[in-house]
C-alpha positions in Angstrom: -8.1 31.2 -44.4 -9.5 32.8 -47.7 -12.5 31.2 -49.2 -10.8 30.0 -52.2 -9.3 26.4 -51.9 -5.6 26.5 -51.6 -3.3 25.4 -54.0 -2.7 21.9 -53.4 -2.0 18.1 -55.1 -4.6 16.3 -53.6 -3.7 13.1 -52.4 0.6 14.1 -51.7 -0.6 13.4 -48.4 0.9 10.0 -46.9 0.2 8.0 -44.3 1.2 9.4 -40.9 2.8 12.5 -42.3 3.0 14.8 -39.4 1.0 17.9 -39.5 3.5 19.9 -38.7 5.5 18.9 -42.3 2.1 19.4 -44.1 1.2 22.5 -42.9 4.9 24.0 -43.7 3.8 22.3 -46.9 0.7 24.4 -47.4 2.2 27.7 -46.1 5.6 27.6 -48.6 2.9 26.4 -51.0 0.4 29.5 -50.8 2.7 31.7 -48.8 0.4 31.5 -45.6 0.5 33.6 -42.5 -0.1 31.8 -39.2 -3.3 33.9 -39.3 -4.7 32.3 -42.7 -4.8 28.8 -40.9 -8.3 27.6 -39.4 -8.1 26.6 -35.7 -11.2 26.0 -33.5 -11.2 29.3 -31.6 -12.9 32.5 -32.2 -10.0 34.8 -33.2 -7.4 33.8 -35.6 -4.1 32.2 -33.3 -1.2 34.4 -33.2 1.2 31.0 -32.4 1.0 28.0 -33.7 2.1 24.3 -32.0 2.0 22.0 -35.1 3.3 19.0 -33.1 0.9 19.2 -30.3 -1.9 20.0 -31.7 -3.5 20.7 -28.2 -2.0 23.9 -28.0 -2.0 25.4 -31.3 -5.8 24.1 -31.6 -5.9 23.7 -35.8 -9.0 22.7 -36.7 -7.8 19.5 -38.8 -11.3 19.0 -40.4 -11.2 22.7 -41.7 -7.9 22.3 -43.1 -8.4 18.9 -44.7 -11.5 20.5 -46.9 -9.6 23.5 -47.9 -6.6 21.0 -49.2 -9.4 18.9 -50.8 -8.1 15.8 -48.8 -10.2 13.5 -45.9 -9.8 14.3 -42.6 -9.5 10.9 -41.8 -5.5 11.5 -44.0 -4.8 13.5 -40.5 -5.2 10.3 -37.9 -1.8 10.4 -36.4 -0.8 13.7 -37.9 0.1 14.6 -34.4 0.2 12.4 -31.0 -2.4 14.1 -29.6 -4.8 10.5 -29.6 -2.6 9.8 -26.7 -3.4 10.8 -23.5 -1.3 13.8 -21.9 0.6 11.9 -19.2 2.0 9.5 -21.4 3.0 11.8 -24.5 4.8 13.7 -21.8 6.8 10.0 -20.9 6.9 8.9 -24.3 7.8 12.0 -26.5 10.2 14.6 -26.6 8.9 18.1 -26.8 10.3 19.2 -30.5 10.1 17.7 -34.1 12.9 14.7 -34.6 13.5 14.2 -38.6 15.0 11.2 -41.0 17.1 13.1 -42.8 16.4 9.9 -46.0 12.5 10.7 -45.3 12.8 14.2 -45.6 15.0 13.8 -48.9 11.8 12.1 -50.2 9.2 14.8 -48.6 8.1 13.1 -45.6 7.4 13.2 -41.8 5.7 11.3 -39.2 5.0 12.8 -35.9 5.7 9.0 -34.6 9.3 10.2 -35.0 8.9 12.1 -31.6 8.8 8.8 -29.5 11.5 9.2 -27.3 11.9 5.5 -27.7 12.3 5.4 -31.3 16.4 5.4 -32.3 16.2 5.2 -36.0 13.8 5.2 -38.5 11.7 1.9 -39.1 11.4 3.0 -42.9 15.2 3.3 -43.5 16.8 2.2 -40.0 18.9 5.4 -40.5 19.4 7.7 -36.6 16.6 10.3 -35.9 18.0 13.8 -35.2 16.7 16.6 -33.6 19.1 18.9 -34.3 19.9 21.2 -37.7 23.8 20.8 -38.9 23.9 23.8 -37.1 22.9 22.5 -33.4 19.9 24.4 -33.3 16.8 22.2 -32.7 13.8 22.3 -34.6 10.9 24.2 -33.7 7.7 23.2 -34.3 5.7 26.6 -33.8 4.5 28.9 -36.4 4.8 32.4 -34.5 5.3 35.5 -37.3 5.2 36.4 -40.7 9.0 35.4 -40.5 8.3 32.0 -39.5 5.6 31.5 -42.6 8.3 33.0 -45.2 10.9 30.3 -44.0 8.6 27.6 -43.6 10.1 24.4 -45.1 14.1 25.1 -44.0 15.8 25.6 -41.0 16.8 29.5 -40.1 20.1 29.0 -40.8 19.4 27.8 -44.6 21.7 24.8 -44.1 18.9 22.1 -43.9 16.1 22.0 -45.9 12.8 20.0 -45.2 11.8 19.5 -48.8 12.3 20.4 -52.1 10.3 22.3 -55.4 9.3 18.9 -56.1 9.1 17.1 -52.7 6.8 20.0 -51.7 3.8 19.7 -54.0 4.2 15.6 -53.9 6.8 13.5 -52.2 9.0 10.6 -53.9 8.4 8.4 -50.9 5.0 5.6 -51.9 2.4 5.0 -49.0 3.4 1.1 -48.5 7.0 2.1 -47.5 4.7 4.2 -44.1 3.7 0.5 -43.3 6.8 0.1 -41.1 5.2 2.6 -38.9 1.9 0.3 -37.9 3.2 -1.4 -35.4 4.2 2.0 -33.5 1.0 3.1 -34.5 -1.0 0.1 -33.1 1.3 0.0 -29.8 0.2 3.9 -29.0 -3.5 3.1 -30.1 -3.6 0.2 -27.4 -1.7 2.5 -24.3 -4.0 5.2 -25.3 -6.8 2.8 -24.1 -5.7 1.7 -21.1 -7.3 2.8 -17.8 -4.7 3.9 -15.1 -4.7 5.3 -11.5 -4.1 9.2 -11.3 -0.6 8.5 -9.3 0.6 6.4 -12.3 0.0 9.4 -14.3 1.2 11.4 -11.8 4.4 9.6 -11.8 4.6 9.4 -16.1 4.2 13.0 -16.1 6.8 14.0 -13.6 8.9 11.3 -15.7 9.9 9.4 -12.1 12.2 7.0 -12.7 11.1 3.5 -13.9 7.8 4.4 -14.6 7.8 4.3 -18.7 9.4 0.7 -18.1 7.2 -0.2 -15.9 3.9 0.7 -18.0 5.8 -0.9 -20.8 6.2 -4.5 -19.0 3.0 -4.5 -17.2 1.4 -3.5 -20.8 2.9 -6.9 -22.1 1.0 -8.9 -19.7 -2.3 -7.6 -21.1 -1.3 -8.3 -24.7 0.2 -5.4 -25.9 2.8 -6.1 -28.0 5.7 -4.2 -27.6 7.2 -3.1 -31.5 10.5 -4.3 -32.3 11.9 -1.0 -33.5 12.1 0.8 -30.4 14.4 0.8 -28.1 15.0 -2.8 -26.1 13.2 -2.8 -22.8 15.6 -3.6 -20.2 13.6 -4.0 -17.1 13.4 -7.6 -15.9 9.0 -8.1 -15.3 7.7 -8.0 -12.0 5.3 -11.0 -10.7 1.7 -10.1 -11.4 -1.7 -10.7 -11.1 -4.1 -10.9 -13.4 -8.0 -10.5 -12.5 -10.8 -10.6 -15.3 -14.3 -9.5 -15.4 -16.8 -10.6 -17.7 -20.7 -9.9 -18.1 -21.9 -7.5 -15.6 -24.5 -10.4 -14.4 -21.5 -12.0 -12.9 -20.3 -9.3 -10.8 -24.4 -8.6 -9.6 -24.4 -12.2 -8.6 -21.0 -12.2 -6.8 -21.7 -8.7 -4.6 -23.5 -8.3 -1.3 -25.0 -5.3 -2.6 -25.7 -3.8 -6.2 -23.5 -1.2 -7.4 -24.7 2.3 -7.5 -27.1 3.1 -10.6 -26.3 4.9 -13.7 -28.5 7.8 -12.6 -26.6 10.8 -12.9 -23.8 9.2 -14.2 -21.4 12.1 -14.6 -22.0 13.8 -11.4 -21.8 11.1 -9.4 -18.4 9.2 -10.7 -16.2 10.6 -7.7 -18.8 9.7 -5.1 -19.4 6.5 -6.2 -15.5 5.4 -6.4 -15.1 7.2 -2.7 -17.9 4.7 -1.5 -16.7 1.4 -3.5 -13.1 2.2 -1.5 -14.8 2.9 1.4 -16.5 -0.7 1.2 -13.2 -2.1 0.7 -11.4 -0.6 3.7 -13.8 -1.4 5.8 -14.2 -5.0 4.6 -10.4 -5.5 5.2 -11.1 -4.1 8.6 -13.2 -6.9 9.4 -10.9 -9.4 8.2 -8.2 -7.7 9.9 -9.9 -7.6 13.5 -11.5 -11.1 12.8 -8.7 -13.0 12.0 -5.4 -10.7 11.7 -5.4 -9.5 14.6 -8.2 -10.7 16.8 -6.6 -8.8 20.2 -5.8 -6.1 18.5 -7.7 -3.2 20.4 -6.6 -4.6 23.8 -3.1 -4.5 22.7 -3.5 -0.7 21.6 -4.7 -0.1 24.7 -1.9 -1.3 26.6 0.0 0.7 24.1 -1.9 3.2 25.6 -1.5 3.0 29.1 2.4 2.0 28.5 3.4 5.4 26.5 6.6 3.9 26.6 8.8 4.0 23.4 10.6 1.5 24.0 8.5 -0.7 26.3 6.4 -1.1 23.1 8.9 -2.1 21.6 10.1 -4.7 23.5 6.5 -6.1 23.2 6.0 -6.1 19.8 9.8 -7.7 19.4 8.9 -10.6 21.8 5.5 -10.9 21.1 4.5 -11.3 17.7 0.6 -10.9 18.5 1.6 -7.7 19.4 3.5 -6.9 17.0 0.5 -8.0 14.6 -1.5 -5.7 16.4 0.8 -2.7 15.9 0.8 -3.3 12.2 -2.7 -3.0 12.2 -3.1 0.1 14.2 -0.4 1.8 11.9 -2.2 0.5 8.4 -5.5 2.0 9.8 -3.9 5.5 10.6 -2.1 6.1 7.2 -5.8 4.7 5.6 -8.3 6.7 7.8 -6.8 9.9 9.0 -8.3 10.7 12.6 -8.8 6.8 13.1 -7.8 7.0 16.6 -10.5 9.5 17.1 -13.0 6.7 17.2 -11.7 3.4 17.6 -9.5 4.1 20.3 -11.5 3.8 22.9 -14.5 2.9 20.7 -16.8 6.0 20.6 -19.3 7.9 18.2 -17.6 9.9 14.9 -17.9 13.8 15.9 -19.8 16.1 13.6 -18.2 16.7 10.4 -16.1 13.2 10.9 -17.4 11.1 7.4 -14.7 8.3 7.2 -12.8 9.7 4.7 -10.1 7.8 3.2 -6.2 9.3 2.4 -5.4 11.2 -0.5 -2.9 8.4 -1.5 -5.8 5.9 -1.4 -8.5 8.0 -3.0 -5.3 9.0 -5.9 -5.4 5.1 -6.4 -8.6 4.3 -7.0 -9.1 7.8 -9.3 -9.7 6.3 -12.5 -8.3 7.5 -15.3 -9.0 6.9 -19.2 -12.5 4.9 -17.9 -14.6 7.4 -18.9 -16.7 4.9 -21.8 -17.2 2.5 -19.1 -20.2 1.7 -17.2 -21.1 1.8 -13.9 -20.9 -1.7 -12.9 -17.1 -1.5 -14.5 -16.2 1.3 -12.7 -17.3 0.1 -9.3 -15.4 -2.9 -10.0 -12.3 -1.2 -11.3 -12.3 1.0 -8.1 -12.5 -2.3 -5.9 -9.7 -4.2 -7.2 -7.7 -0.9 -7.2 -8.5 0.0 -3.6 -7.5 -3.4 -2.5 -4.0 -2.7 -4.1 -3.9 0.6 -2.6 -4.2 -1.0 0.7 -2.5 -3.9 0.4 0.5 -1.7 -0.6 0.3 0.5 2.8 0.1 -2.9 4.8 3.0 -3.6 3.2 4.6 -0.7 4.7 2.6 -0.8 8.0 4.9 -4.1 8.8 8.2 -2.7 7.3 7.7 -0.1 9.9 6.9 -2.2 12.7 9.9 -4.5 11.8 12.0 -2.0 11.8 10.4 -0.4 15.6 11.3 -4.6 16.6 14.8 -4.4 15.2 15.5 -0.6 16.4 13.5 -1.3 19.7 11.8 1.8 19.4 8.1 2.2 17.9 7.4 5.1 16.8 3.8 6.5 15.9 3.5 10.0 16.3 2.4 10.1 12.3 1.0 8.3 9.3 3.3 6.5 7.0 5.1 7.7 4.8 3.3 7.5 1.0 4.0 4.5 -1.1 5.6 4.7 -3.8 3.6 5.0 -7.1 5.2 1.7 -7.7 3.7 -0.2 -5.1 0.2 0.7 -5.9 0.5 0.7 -9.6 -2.0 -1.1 -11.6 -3.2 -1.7 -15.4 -6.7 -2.5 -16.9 -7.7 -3.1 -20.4 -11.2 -3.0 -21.9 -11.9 -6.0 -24.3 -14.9 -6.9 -26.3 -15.2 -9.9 -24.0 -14.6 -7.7 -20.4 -12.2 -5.7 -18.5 -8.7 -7.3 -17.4 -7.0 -6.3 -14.3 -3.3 -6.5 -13.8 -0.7 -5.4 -10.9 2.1 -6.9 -9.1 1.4 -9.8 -7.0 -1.1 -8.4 -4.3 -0.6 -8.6 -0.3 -2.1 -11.2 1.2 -2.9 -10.1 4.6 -1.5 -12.7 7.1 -3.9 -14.5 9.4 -3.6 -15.3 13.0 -1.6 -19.0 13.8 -4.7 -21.5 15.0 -4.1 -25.1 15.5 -7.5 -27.0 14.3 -10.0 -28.6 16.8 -7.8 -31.7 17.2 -5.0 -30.5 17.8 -6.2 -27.8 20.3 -8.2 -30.8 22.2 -5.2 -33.3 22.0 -3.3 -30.0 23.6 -5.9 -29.2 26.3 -6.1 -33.3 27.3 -2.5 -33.4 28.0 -2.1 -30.4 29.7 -5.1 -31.7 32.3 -3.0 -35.3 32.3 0.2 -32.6 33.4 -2.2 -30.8 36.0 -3.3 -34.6 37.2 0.2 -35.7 37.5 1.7 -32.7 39.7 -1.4 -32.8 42.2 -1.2 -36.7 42.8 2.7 -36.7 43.0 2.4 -34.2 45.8 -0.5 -35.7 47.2 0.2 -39.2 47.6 -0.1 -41.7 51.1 -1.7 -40.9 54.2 -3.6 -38.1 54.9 -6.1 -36.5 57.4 -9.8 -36.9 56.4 -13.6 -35.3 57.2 -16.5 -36.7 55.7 -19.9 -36.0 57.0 -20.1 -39.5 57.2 -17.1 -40.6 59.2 -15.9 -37.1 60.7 -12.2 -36.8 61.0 -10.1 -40.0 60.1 -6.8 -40.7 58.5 -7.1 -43.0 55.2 -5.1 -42.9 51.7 -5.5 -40.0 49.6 -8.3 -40.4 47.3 -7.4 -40.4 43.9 -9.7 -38.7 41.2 -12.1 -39.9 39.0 -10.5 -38.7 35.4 -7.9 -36.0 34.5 -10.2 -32.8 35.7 -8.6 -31.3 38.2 -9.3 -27.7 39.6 -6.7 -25.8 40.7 -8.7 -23.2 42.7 -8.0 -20.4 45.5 -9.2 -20.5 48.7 -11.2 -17.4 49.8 -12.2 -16.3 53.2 -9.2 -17.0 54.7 -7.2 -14.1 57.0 -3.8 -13.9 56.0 -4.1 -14.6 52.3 -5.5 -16.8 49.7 -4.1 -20.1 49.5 -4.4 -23.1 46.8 -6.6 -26.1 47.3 -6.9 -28.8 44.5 -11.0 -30.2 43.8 -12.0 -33.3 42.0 -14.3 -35.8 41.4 -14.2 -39.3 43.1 -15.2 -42.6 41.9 -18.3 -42.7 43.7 -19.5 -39.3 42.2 -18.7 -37.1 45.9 -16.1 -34.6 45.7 -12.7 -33.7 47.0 -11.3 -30.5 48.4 -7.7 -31.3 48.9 -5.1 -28.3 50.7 -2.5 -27.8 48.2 1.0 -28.9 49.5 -0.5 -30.3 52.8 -2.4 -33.7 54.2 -5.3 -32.3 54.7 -8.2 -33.4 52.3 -12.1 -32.9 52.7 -14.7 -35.2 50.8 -18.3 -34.0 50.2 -21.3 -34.2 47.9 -21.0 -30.8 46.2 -17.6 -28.7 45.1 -19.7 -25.4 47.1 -19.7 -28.0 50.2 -16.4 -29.3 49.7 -14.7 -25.9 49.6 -16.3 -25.0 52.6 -15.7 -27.7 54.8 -12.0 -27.5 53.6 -11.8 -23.9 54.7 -13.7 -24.9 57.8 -12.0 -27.9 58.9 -8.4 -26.1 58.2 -9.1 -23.7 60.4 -10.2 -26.1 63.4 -6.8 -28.2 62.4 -5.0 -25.2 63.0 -6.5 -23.9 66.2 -6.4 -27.4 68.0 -3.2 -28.9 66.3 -1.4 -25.6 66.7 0.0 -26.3 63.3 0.3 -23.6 60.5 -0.6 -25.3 57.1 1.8 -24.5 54.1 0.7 -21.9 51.8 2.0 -19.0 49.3 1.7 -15.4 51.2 -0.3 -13.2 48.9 2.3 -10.4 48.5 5.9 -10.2 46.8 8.8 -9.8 48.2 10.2 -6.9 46.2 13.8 -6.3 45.1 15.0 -2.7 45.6 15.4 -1.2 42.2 18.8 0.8 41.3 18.5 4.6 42.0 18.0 5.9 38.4 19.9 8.3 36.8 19.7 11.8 35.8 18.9 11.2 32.0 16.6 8.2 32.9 14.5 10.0 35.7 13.9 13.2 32.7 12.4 9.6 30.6 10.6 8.5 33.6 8.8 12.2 33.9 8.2 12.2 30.3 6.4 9.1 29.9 4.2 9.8 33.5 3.2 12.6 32.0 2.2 11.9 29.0 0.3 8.3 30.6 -1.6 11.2 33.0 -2.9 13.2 30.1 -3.7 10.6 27.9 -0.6 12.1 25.5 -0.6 9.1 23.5 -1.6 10.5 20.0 -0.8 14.1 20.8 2.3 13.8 22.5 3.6 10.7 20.4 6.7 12.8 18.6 7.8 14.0 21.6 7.9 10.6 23.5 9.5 9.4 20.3 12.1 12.0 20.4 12.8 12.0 24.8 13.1 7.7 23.8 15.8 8.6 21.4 17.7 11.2 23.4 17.5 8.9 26.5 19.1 5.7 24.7 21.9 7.9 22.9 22.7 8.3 26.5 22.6 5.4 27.6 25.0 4.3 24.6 27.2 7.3 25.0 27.7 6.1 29.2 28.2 2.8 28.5 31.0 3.8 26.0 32.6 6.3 28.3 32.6 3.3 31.0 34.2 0.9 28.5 36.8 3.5 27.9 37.7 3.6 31.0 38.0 0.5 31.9 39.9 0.0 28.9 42.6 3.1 30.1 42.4 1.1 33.5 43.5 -2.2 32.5 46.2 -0.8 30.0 47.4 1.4 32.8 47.5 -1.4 35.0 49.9 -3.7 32.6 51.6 -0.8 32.0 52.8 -0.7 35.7 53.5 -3.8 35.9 55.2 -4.1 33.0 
């Protein structure tokens, strides 16, 4: 840039001209070299990006003194104020003109939102394309480039005029139209985001701009009526403020980290604020979720059965509720089973560390004015939608093992979409405001209250009551202390406790005896299913003399007294087949070496082969009895 000031009309800048118009402006105007510009590094730039000023690096400050205009002329020059992920969603990568604003000497940069049809200042189409279907390029790159500046290469389309370049026609109040798109980018610029939101805006996955867009709304960004109609119907949401940081100190366990070292320890801290979370939602998930939970994983264990586990989890829905559990904790904690199942210390180098997807949802992005006490609560309320998302999918999966009936394991789940862990937060002067769709709600355990479970317990004693007495009714043989061995009514019990109890000691087995309380406060010991009842002062005395005075009744009476053998008579099982004896191995095998994490793909796959089959036998035997009976009418016939 030579010292001299360049040759300029001080004040032909407008409002939200593009930098890219004025500096082809300046160059046709002083017949500038891309050298001759200022930019902020050392050595003059070879190339030049004057719509992103991010990579051509023009130091606007430089350039506004050497035009003699205010720097602040250059706010919105380019769409750089926006963050990179969302220019990347919202704008297309090269220059769009009006063709009425450039008759009048004019640009905007804002012309390069993707959702921008027509121009707000004369509704006519944007175009991105000369008359002779090249597109226009936005980099300065040679001497070349310089001598042209102001017309496309081909000469057919000219971006201003003698007089449009030293002062355009158009007046600053018809750039008012563009305030609205001005404000709208101003207010997404300042939003704080997760890093797979950006993730997803950058890699321009489908539905994210409309998404950001609608979920936007719901904070109070308005969205400008000269873009493009959002479609998208809006998702439920939630909406969580936070005020004055004495609130949030009030409403912890714990205070949040402290503001020492504030830059340093921004990662760390949002790692340990998850962490807090997950392991909160763990409590409430083996409190009252799940309560069983970690004996049902270990009959998992011992099972190793595909589809054994699957019949339990599609009959029993505890089960199942525990299966959902063990799945969310795997695709949270990686290694989880390394220490909760059996319950053992971590190894060395083991640190509880949480899954990429989780830690990419609580990575906040565009926070970095906000204190520490936001932060920590930011990273909460998004680590409790990060998880509540993978619960989500922790059940579809374990409704689908139900459905299938086969449970499968052998890895974590598959990532959640972007979608179902996005959130949205805004900084007001009056606190930060938390949005995202409507947020699982992590199903607790069916209890009945303490009436009901007492009115349930009372009647199942007046059942128990019932079926002893009906059985036990009229005469029946007697000893007592008192009177010895006598015959008298049975003696009916005091109230609705009656034991049910097995009789030890005895040779061939271990029969039932009922015990109760009498009227007079002495109890009964009562054979179950014969007349033979004993009455004494203590239930230890009672059930002795019952086993005592049985077997005296049986050695003198010669009588046998009724009772239940203590073994089963056993059905003998079908010989297995081939295909299901190869199952039978697999699972053994893997039950023997505790294969239940390390050899959970290949159970998952022998469970598979094994019921295709099954399927295909059972088809081949259909088809033959099909061919049989045709056959048959067929000879008849």
């Amino acid at each position: 840039m030579p010292e001299r000031h360049l040759t300029w009309h001080r004040g032909s800048v407008l409002p939200y001209a593009s930098l890219w118009h004025t500096v082809l402006r300046a160059c046709a105007l002083n017949a500038l070299h891309p050298a001759d510009l200022p930019t902020t590094g050392a050595r003059p730039a070879q190339s030049l990006d004057l719509l992103d000023n991010q990579a051509g690096k023009i130091d606007v400050a430089a350039l506004a003194h050497a035009l003699g205009e205010p720097p602040a002329i250059f706010d919105w020059s380019t769409l750089e104020a926006v963050p990179n992920p969302l220019r990347v969603a919202l704008a297309v990568p090269q220059p769009r003109v009006c063709l009425a604003c450039l008759a009048s000497g004019y640009h905007s940069a804002l012309f390069s939102v993707a959702l921008l049809d027509a121009c707000p200042i004369h509704h006519t189409p944007l175009v991105g394309r000369c008359h002779c279907g090249a597109p226009f390029d936005a980099a300065l790159r040679s001497l070349a480039d310089s001598r042209r500046a102001g017309s496309c290469p081909c000469g057919r389309l000219h971006f201003f005029t003698h007089e449009t370049c030293r002062r355009p026609t158009m007046t600053p109040d018809m750039t008012h139209a563009l305030t609205s798109v001005v404000a709208w980018l101003h207010s997404l610029s300042q939003l704080i985001r997760p890093s797979r939101l950006d993730q997803a805006l950058s890699q321009h996955a489908p539905g994210s701009l409309e998404w950001l867009i609608t979920t936007a709304q719901s904070l109070g960004i308005a969205y400008p009526v000269c873009l493009r109609p959002n479609t998208s119907a809006p998702a439920p949401v939630e909406i969580v403020e936070y005020g004055a940081p004495s609130t949030l100190v009030q409403s912890q366990g714990r205070p949040p980290p402290s503001d020492v070292q504030d830059n340093k320890r921004t990662s760390l801290r949002q790692t340990t604020s998850a962490l807090d979370v997950y392991r909160a939602l763990t409590r409430h998930v083996r409190r009252h979720v799940a309560p069983d939970g970690d004996r049902w994983v270990s009959r998992f264990m011992d099972s190793c059965d595909p589809l054994e586990i699957a019949e339990r989890i599609c009959c029993n829905s505890r089960a199942q509720r525990a299966f959902v559990a063990m799945l969310w904790a795997r695709s949270v904690e990686p290694g989880v089973e390394r220490r909760r199942w059996p319950y053992r210390l971590p190894t060395t180098g083991f640190n509880n560390a949480l899954a990429e997807i989780v830690a990419d949802d609580c990575q906040l992005c565009g926070a970095d004015n906000a204190d520490t006490r936001t932060r920590h609560w930011l990273t909460c309320h998004a680590a409790r939608v990060s998880l509540g998302a993978l619960w989500r999918d922790a059940q579809a999966c374990a409704s689908g093992a139900a459905r299938l009936r086969l449970a499968t394991w052998y890895s974590a789940l598959p990532g959640t979409s972007w979608r179902d862990s996005a959130w949205l937060a805004l900084a007001t002067p009056h606190g930060v405001r938390f949005v995202a769709e409507t947020s699982t709600i992590l199903p607790t355990a069916p209890h009945a209250s303490k009436t009901r479970r007492q009115a349930a317990h009372s009647a199942h004693e007046l059942a128990r009551r019932n079926a002893m007495w009906a059985t036990s009714q009229g005469s029946c043989l007697s000893w007592s202390d008192a009177n010895s061995w006598h015959v008298i009514d049975a003696i009916p019990p005091l109230d609705f406790d009656v034991r049910h109890r097995r009789l030890l000691g005895w040779q061939d087995g271990r029969p039932w005896c009922w015990l109760y309380r009498t009227a007079d406060g002495h109890f009964v010991a009562r054979w179950d299913h014969a007349p033979l009842q004993v009455l004494a002062a203590t239930p230890g005395d009672a059930l002795a003399a019952l086993r005592r005075c049985a077997l005296e009744y049986q050695r003198i009476c010669k009588v046998v007294l009724p009772f239940a053998p203590s073994f089963s008579t056993v059905a003998p099982a079908p010989i297995e087949t081939r295909p299901a004896l190869h199952y039978r191995f697999s699972v053994g095998a893997a039950r023997c070496q505790d294969g239940f994490w390390r050899d959970a793909r290949i159970l998952a796959e022998a469970a598979r082969k094994y019921r295709s089959t099954c399927v295909f036998a059972a088809t081949r035997r259909s088809k033959q009895t099909i061919d049989g009976t045709v056959t048959s009418i067929n000879n008849f016939s």
